[in-house]
Structures are given as structure tokens and as C-alpha cells.
C-alpha positions as CSV (number, residue, x, y, z in Angstrom):
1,X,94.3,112.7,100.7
2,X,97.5,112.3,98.7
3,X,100.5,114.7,100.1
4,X,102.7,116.8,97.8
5,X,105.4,114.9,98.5
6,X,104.1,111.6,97.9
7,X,103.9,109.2,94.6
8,X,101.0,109.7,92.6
9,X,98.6,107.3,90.8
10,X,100.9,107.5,87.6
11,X,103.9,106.3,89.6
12,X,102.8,104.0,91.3
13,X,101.5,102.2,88.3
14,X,104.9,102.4,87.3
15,X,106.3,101.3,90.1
16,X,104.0,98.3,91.5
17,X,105.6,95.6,88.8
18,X,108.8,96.2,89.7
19,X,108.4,96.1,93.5
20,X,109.1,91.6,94.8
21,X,105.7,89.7,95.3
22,X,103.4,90.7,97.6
23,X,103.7,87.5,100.3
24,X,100.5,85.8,100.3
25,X,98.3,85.6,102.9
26,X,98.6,82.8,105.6
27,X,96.8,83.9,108.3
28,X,98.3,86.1,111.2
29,X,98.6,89.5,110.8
30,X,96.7,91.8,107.6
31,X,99.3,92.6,105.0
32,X,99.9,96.3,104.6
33,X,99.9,98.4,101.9
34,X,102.2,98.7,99.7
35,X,102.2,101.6,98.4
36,X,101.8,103.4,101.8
37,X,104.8,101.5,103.2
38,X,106.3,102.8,99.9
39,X,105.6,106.4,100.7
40,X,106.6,105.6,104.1
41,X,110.4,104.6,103.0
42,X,110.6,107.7,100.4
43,X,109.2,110.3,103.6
44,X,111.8,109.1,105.6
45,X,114.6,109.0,103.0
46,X,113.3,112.6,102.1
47,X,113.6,114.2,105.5
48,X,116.4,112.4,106.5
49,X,114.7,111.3,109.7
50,X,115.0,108.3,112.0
51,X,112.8,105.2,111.5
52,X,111.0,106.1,115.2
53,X,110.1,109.8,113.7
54,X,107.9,108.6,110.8
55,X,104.3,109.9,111.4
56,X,101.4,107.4,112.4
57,X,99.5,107.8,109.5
58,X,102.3,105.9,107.1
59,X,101.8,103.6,109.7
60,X,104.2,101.4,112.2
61,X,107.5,102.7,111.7
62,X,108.8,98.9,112.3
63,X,106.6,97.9,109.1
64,X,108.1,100.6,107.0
65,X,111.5,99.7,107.8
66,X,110.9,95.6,107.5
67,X,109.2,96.7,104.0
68,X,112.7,98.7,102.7
């Protein structure tokens, strides 16, 4: 379920060329998403809140902040 505050399908198809390339896959960890780290990175900048605040369903908050 998309959140008010978050990019919609239009944006994001908007903003998915401009964002670096994805690294490929080599093994290790599972890439994550993009776009979730990207709503990740515009929660935080919109609440103003530390890294360690973000909620778990963006996901690590070390992840979001190694993806801005």
C-alpha cells in the first residue's frame, strides 16, 4: 500500500532513468529496491529525522543512507 507521502507510479517512471545504474548482481547480499530506498531518503528528508528513526518497513536504515 502506497503512503500519501510517497512517489507514485507516474514519478517514479520519471525518475528511474535518471537515478546511476543499478549494480549488478555478484552474489552476496539481494539488491534492494530502488524505489523503496528512494521513498526511504525523501521520508527522512521530509520529517527531518535521523537515519536510525526511519521505520522498518523502508527497510535498513544503513541501506537507505548508503543508497543517498
Amino acid at each position: 500500500m502506497r503512503r500519501r507521502y510517497e512517489i507514485t507510479d507516474e514519478e517514479w517512471n520519471i525518475l528511474e532513468p535518471l537515478l546511476p545504474p543499478a549494480r549488478k548482481k555478484q552474489g552476496g547480499r539481494p539488491l534492494k529496491d530502488r524505489r523503496q530506498m528512494l521513498n526511504a531518503v525523501l521520508w527522512v528528508a521530509r520529517t527531518g529525522a535521523p537515519w536510525r528513526d526511519l521505520p522498518g518497513t523502508y527497510g535498513p536504515w544503513s541501506s537507505a543512507y548508503s543508497f543517498y
